[in-house]
C-alpha positions in Angstrom: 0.0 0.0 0.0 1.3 3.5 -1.0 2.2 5.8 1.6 1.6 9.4 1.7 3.4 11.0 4.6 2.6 14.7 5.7 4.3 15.6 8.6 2.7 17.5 11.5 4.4 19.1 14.4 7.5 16.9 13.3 5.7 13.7 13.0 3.5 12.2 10.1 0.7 12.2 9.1 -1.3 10.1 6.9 -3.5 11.4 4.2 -5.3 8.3 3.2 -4.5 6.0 6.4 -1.0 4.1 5.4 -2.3 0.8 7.2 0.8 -1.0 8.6 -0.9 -4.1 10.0 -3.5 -6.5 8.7 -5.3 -5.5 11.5 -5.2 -1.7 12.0 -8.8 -0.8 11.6 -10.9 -0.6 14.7 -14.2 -2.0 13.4 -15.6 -3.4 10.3 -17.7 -0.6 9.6 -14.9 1.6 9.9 -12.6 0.5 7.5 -11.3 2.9 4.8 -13.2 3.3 1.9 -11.4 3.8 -2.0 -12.5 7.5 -3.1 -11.4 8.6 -6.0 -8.3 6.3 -5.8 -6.8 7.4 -2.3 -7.8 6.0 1.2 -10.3 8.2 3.0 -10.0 8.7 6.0 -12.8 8.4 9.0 -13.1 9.4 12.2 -15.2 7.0 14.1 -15.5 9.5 17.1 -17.6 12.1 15.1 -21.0 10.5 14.9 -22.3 6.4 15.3 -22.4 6.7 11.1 -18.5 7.7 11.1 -17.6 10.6 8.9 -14.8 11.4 6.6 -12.2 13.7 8.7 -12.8 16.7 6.1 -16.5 16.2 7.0 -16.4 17.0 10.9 -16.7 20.2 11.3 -15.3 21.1 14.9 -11.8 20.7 15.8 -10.5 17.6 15.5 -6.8 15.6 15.2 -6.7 11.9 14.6 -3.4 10.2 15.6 -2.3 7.4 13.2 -0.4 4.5 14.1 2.9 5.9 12.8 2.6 9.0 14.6 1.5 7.7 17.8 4.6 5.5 18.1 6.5 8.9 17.3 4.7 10.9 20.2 4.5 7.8 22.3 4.9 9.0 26.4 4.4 7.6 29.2 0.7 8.6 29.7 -2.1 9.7 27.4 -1.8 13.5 28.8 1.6 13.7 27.5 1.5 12.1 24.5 -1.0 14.3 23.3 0.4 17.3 24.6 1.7 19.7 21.9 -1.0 19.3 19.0 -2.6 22.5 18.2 -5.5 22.9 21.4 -4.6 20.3 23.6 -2.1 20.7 26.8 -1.9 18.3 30.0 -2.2 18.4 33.7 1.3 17.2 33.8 1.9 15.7 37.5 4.8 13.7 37.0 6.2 10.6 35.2 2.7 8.9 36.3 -0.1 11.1 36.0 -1.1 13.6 33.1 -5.0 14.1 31.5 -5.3 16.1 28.3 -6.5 19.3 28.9 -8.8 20.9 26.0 -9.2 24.6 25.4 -8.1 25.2 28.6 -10.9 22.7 29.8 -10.0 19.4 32.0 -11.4 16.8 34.2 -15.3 16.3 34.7 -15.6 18.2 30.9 -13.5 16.2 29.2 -14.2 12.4 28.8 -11.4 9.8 28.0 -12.7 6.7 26.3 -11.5 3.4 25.2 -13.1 2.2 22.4 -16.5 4.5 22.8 -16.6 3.5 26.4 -15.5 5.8 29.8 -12.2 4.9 31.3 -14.0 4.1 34.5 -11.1 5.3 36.8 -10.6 7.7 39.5 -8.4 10.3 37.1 -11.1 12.6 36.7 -11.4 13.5 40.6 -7.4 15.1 40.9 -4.9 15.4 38.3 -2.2 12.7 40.6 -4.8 10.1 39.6 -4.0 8.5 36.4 -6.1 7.3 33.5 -6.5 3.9 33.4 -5.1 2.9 29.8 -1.6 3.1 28.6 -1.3 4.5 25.1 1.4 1.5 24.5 -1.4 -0.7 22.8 -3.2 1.7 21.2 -3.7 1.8 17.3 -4.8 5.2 16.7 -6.7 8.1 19.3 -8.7 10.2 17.9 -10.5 13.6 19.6 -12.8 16.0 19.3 -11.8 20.1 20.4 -15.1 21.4 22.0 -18.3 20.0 23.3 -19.2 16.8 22.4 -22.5 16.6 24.5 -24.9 15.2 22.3 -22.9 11.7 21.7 -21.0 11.1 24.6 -22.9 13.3 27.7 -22.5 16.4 29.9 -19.2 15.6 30.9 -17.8 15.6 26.9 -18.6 19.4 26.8 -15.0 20.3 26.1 -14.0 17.8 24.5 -13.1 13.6 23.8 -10.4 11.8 23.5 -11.0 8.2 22.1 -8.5 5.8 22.4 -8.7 3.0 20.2 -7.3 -0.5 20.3 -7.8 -4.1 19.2 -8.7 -5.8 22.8 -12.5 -6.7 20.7 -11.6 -8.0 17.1 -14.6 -6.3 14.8 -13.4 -7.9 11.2 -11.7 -11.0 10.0 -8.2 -10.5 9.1 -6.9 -11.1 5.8 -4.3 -13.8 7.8 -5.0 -16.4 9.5 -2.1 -14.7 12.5 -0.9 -11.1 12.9 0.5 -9.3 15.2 2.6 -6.0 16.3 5.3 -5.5 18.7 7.3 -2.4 20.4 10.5 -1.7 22.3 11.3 1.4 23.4 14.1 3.3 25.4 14.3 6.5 26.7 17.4 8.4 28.5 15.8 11.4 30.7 14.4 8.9 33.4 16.0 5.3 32.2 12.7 4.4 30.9 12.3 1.0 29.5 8.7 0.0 27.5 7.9 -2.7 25.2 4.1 -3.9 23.9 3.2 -6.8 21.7 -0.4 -7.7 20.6 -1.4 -11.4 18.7 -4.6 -11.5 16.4 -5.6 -15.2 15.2 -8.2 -16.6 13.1 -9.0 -19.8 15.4 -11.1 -21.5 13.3 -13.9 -20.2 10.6 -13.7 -19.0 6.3 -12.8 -16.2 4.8 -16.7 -15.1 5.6 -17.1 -16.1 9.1 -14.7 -17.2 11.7 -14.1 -17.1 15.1 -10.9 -14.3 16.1 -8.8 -14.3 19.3 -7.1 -11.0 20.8 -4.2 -11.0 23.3 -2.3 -7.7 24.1 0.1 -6.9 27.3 2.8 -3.8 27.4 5.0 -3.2 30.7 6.6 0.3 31.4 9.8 0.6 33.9 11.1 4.5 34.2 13.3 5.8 37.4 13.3 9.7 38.8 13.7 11.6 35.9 16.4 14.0 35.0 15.3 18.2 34.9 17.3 21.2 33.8 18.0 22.3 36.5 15.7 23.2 40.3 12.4 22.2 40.5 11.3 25.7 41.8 10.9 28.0 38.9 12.5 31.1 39.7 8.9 33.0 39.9 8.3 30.6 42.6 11.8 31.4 44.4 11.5 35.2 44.2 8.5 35.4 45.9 10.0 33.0 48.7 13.6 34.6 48.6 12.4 37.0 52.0 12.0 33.9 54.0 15.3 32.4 53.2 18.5 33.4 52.3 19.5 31.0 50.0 16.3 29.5 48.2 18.5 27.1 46.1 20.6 25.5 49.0 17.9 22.7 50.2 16.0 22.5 46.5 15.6 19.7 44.3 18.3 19.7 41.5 19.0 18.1 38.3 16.3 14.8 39.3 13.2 14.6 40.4 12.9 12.0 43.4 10.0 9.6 43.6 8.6 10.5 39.9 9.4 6.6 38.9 6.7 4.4 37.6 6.3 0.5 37.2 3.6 -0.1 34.8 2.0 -3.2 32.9 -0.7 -4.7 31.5 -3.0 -6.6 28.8 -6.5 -7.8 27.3 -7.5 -11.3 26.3 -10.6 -10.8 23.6 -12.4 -13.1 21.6 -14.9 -12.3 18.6 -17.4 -14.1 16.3 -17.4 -12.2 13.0 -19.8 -12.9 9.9 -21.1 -10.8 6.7 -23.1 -8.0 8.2 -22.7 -9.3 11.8 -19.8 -9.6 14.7 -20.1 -10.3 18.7 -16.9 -9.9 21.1 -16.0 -9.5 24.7 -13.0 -9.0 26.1 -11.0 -8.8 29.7 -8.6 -6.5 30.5 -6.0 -5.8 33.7 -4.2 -2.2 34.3 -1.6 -2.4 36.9 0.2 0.7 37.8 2.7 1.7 40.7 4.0 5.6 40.8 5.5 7.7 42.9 3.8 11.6 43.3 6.5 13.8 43.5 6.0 17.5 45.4 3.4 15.2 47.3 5.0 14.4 50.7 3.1 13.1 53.5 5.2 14.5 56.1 8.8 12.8 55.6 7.1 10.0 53.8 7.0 9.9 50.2 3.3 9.6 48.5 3.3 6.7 45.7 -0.2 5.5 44.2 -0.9 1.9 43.8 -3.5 1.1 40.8 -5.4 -1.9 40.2 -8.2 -1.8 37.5 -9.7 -5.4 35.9 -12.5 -4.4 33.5 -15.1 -6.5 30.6 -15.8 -5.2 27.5 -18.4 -6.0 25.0 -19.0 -5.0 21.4 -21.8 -5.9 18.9 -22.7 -5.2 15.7 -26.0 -5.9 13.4 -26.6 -4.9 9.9 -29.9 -6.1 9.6 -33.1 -3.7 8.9 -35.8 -3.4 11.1 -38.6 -0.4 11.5 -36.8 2.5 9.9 -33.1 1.4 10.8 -30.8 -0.5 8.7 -27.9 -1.2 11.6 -27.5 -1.3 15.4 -24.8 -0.8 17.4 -24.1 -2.2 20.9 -21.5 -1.0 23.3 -20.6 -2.1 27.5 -17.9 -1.7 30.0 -17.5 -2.4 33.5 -14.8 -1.8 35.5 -13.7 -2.3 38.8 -11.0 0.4 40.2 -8.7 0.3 43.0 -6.2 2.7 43.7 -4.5 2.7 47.2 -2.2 6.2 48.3 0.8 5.1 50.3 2.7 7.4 52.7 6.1 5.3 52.9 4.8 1.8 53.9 1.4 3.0 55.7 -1.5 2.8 54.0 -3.0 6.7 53.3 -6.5 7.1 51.2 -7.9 4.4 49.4 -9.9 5.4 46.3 -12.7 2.7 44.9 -14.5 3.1 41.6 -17.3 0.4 40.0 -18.9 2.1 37.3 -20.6 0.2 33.9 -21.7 2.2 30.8 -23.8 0.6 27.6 -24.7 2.4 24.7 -26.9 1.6 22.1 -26.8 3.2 18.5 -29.5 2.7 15.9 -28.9 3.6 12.6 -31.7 5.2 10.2 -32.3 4.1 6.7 -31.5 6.6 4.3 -34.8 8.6 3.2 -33.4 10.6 -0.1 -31.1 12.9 0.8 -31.3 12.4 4.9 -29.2 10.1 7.1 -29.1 9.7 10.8 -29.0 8.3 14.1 -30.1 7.9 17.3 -29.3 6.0 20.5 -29.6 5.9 24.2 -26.4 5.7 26.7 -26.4 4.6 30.5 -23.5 5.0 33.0 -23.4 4.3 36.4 -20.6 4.9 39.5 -20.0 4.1 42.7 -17.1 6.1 44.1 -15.2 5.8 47.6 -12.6 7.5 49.2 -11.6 6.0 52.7 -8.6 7.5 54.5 -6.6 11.1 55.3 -7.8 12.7 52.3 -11.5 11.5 51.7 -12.1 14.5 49.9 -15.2 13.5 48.6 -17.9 11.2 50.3 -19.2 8.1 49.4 -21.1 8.7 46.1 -23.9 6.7 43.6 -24.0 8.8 40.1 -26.3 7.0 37.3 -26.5 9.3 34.6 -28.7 8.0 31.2 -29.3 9.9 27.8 -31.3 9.6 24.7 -29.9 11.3 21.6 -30.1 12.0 17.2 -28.0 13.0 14.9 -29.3 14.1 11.5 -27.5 14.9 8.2 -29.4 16.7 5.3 -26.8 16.5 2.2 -27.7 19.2 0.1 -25.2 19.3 -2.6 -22.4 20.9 -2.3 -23.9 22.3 1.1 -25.0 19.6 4.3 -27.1 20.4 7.1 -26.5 18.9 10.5 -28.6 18.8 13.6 -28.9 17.1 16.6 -30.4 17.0 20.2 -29.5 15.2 23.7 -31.9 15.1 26.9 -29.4 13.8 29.8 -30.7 13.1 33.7 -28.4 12.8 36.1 -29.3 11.8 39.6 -26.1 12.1 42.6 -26.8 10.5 45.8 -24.3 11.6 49.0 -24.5 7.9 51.2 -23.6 9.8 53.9 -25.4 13.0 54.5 -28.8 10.4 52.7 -28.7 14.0 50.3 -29.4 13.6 46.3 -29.5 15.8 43.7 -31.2 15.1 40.3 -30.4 17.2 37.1 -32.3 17.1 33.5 -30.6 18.6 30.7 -31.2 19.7 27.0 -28.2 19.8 24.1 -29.1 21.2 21.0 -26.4 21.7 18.0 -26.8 22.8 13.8 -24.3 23.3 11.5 -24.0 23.5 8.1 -20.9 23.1 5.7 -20.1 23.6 2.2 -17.8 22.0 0.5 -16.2 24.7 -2.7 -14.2 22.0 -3.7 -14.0 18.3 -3.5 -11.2 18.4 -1.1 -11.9 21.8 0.5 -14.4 22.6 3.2 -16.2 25.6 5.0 -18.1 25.3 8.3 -20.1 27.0 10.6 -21.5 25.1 13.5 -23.5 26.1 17.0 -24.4 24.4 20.0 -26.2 24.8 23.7 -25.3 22.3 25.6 -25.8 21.7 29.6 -23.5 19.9 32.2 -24.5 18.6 35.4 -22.5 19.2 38.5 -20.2 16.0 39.2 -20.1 14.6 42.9 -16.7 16.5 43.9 -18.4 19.8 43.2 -21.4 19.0 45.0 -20.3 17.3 47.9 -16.5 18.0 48.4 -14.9 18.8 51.9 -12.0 17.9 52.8 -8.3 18.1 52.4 -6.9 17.4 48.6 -2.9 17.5 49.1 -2.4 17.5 45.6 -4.1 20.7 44.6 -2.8 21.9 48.4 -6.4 22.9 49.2 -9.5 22.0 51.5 -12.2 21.8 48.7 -15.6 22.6 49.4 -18.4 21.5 47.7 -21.5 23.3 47.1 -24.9 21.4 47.2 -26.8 23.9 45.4 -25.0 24.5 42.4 -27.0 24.5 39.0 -26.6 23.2 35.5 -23.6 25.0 34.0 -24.7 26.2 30.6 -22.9 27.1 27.1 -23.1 28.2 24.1 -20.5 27.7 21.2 -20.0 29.0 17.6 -17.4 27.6 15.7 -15.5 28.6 12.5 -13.9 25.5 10.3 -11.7 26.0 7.3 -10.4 22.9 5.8 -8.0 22.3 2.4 -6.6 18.7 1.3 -4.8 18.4 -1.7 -1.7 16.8 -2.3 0.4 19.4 -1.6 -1.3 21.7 1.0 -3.2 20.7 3.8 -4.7 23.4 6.2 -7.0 23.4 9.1 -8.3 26.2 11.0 -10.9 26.5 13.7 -12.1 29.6 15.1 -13.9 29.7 18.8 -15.7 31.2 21.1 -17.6 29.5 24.2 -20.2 31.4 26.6 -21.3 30.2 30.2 -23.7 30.8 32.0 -23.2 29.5 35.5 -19.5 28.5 34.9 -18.2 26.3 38.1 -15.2 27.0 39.4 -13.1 26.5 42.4 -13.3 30.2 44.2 -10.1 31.0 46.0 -11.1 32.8 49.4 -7.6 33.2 50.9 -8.6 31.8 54.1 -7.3 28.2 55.1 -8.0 25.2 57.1 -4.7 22.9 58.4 -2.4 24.7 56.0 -4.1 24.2 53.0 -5.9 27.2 51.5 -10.1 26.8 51.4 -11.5 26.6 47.6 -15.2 26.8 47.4 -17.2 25.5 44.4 -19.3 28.6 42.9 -20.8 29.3 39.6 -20.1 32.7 37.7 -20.5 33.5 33.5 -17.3 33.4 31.9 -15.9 32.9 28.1 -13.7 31.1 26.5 -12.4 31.9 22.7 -9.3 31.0 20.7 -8.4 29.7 17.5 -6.3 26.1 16.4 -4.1 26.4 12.7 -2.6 23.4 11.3 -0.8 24.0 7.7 1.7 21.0 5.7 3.0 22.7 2.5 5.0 19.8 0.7 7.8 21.8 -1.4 9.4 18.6 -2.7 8.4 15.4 -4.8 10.4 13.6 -6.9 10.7 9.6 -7.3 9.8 9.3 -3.9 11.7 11.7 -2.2 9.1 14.3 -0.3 10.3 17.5 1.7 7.7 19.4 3.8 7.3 22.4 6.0 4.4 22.1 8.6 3.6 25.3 10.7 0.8 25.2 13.6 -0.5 27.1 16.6 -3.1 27.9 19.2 -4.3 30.5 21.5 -6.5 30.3 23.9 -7.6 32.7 26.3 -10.4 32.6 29.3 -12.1 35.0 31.2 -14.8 35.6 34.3 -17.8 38.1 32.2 -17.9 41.8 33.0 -14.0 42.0 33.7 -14.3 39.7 36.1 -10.3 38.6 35.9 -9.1 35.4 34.0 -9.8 32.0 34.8 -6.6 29.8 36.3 -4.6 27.8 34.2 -5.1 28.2 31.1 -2.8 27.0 28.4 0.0 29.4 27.2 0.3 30.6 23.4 2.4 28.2 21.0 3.7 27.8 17.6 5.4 25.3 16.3 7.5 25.0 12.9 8.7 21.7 11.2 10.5 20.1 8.1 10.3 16.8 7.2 12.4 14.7 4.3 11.2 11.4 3.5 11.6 8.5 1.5 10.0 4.8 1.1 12.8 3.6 3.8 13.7 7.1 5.3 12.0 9.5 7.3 14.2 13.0 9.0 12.0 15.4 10.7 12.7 18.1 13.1 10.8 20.9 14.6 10.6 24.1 17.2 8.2 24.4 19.5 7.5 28.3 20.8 5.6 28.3 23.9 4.8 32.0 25.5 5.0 33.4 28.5 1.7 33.2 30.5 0.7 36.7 31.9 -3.0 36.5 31.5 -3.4 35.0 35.1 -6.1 34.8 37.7 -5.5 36.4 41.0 -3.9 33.7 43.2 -1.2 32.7 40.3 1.7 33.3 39.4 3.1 33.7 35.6 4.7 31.0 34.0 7.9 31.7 31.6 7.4 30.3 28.5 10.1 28.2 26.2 11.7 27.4 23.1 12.1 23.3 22.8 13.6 21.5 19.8 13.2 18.3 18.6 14.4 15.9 15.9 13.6 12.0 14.7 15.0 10.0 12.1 13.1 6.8 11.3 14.4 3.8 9.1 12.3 1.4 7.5 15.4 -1.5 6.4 12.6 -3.0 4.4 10.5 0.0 2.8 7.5 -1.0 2.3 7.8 -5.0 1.6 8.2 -5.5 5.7 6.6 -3.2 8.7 9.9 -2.8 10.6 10.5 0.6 11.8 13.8 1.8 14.1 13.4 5.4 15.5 16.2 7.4 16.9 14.8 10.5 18.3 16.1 13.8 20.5 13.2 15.7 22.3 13.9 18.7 24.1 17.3 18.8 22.6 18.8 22.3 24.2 17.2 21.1 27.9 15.0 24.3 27.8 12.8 24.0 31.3 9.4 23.8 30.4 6.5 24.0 33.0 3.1 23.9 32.0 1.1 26.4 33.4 -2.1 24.2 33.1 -0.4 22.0 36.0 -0.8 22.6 39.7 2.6 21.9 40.0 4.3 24.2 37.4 5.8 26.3 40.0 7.8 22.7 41.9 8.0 20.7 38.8 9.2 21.2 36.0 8.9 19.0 32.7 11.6 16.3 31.9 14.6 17.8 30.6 16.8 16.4 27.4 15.2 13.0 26.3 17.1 10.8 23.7 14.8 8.1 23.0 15.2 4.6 21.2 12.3 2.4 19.8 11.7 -0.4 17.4 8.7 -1.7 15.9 8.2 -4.7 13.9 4.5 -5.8 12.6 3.6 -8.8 10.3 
């Protein structure tokens, strides 16, 4: 299969989806379909009828298999961080969520395969997600609310992580499979994955397939440019002590080592039109929380998570519908704080979600969809920093989706009604919330591979458990949170702008922003404290949030299979309370980033520089956050081209050791990012 590689941000990306295993695609439904004579590519995430990437009209980035194993970090947070929108709540080696627009934890849901993570991460940022990118094939997400398919808590955003732990299609082989090794200098990190996909018995149009996946990840402290305090942080301490820099952390970051691993047994029945899987899956995670001291005793997490999956599909019409779709998870979460030896908090999580998708028949020039989605969670924090008390959430929806294709213009719309009900064991106290999301756009397409887009939406979120019912100490945000019991629906209303070219020289992808709340809730800082740690009250207050996301590959160079590219990207994002009310706290810095790429059927160099600004639009209890210029390079070698999917990947991130903090981090003032990373890999597929 030809590849067409476009790099982005100094990786590459596929126009047309190069597939470099028999068994890449997540579902049968999904594969790529011939257009025109390239590979189109969908995005699964958009809607239950997948779309064509040019066709989604909000932000959106879909990571490929080639460039995920380019980007590939230690958690999901940071190996996203960097693409045009999306930073990370960066808390060490172990724990880092995407952050979205400036928008993170209850608004931004992280799936597996359609399906919640079912985890704790959502509740602080030194919880992590439950999934290791490691045996993912692709992730794809969606920049901006994403109510109406996935619930209240997608209104800023999804990211969808997609594996093979369910086979959906019969392979073209009767046994594939994929493995990785990687290495990586800053922290003496160590990783490897492998995944097996056999046809066990069966034809060509029905057989039963068997999944098995595992990955393990071993990292020490890791190494930082210089002290942990940034120097913001020391100047405002220098008063207090004479020398700041005589008892800081230097040069490495104690306890920030994790000891990760892993893996999924699945097994599938898969016929013309029809397919059935379930799989089992363990996560087993051990990290230390640096700046997160329990007196002299260092904090590490212990995380335990076994969770069932199931997947069906059904092309078979019935009423009005011509397919349905069936989706479940349940999970059952552990994770277990330890102060040295001593056991500190210990935080539980059983939670299922099912959704159901039905799709409509096409009536002339109308498609659509509809479906209903349950989730339930039981969540329990027992110990020093039961934060939040005992909690039941069941949350259900009932949603459609309708496309009118007007040629060359097509109408969308779509609606959500959402009830969440949140029941506090203790106190015997529930809340119950109804909410309505309504969303139209329209797009026209001037070209065949150009679009313009204008889309709208209102969407509502519900107040999670923490909001409502918080009080108690939470070490890692260094505040006694308290929750509010009579906060309201937080409402919003967004208008974005899309721009989109593809051709085979330019690609270039705008978006254009702007976000209203009404009843925004936030943590209010009061500047009193309670055992040290300063009070934050959950309260509600209108604020805005606007930006814009660019992403441009100009490919200056082709000739007999040598292709040179420039890429240029950048976002800005800025929030703020209504009526000058004073920005909102961390909120991603300004970047840029500019990259060249030269590649060849068994050659790929790339390098790029990242500009991040300095952060000086700040609410009132932070401080600024220096910004930074890092450099990176990567040269990949394919021994084989494209007669054998072997791949060896020398790369250098961060090459000058710039310190970089992210000021979307609690701890950007004490922790820096890791310094100078030299990183190894090799992956070999057949």
């Amino acid at each position: 299969m030809k590849r067409f590689p476009f790099p982005v941000l100094g990786q590459t990306l596929f126009l047309g989806m190069a597939l470099s295993s028999p068994a890449f695609a997540d579902v049968q439904d999904d594969q790529p379909r011939m257009h025109d004579h390239e590979i189109e590519e969908l995005f699964v995430t958009a809607a239950p009828h997948s779309k064509a990437r040019l066709d989604v009209l909000q932000g959106n980035s879909l990571i490929g298999l080639d460039e995920l194993e380019q980007r590939m970090e230690a958690t999901i947070g940071e190996t996203l961080s960097g693409i045009p929108g999306i930073s990370s709540s960066f808390f060490g080696s172990g724990a880092s969520r995407p952050i979205i627009r400036g928008l993170g934890g209850g608004r931004i849901r992280i799936l597996i395969n359609g399906i919640g993570s079912i985890d704790a991460s959502g509740t602080s940022p030194d919880h992590s997600v439950a999934a290791d990118p490691l045996t993912a094939m692709r992730i794809e997400i969606l920049r901006g609310a994403s109510t109406l398919l996935y619930g209240s808590n997608a209104v800023g955003g999804v990211v969808n992580i997609i594996d093979e732990r369910i086979p959906s299609f019969i392979p073209a082989d009767p046994l594939s499979g994929r493995a990785r090794l990687g290495f990586g200098s800053v922290a003496d990190d160590y990783s490897g994955a492998a995944s097996l996909t056999a046809k066990v018995s069966g034809t060509d149009d029905k057989a039963l397939i068997l999944h098995l996946d595992g990955y393990f990840r071993n990292s020490g402290n890791f190494d930082i440019p210089g002290y942990a305090e940034s120097s913001v942080f020391h100047a405002q301490e220098v008063t207090q002590e004479e020398d700041g820099h005589e008892e800081e952390t230097f040069g490495s970051v104690e306890n920030s080592d994790v000891d990760n691993k892993g893996g999924s047994v699945g097994i599938s029945w898969v016929q013309d039109g029809a397919m059935l899987g379930v799989s089992y899956g363990v996560n087993d995670s051990n990290y230390g929380v640096p700046g997160h001291d329990h007196g002299d005793q260092a904090v590490r997490i212990d995380l335990d998570q076994k969770r069932f999956d199931l997947k069906g599909n059904l092309e078979k019409s019935f009423l009005f519908f011509e397919e349905s779709r069936l989706r479940f998870g349940y999970a059952d979460y552990q994770h277990t704080e330890l102060e040295g030896t001593e056991i500190g908090t210990v935080f539980t999580n059983e939670g299922w979600e099912g959704r159901i998708e039905f799709i409509q028949k096409g009536i002339g020039n109308i498609n659509g969809s509809m479906g209903l989605q349950i989730r339930s969670r039981d969540f329990e924090a027992i110990g020093d920093e039961a934060f939040v008390p005992p909690t039941h959430t069941l949350q259900w929806g009932i949603f459609a989706v309708e496309k009118i294709s007007l040629d060359p213009v097509t109408l969308e719309f779509g609606a959500r009604f959402d009830h969440q009900s949140v029941d506090n064991k203790t106190l015997n106290q529930k809340r119950n919330f109804d909410s309505l999301s309504l969303s139209a756009g329209a797009a026209i397409h001037p070209t065949a591979t150009s679009l313009m887009g204008l889309s709208i939406s209102r969407t509502e979120r519900a107040p999670t458990a923490q909001e409502l019912f918080s009080n108690g100490p939470h070490l890692a945000t260094s505040a006694f949170e308290k929750g509010n019991s009579d906060l309201t629906e937080e409402k919003a209303t967004s208008i974005e702008l899309t721009l989109k070219q593809e051709t085979d020289w330019f690609s270039a992808r705008l978006n254009i922003f702007h976000t209203w709340y009404n009843d925004f809730i936030y943590e209010y800082f009061t500047g009193l404290q309670n055992g040290g740690l300063n009070i934050l009250e959950f309260r509600q207050r209108d604020a805005r949030f606007y930006g814009a996301e660019l992403e441009t590959t100009t490919q200056i160079y082709a000739t007999g299979g040598h292709r040179l590219a420039i890429n240029i990207s950048g976002d800005i994002i800025r929030a703020k309370f209504s009526n000058n009310g004073g920005n909102l706290p961390r909120i991603p810095a300004n970047s840029a980033t500019f990259g060249l790429a030269y590649s060849t059927a068994k050659l790929e160099v790339s390098g790029d520089i990242r500009l991040v600004s300095d952060q000086t639009n700040i609410a009132a209890e932070e401080l600024m956050t220096e910004g930074y210029t890092e450099i990176n390079m990567g040269l990949s070698w394919r021994p084989r081209g494209e007669d054998q999917d072997l791949t060896l990947r020398l790369q250098g991130k961060n090459l000058t050791n710039a310190e970089r903090r992210q000021h979307t981090s609690f701890l950007k003032d004490l922790l820096p990012m890791p310094g100078r990373n030299i990183k190894l890999s090799v992956t070999y597929g057949f």
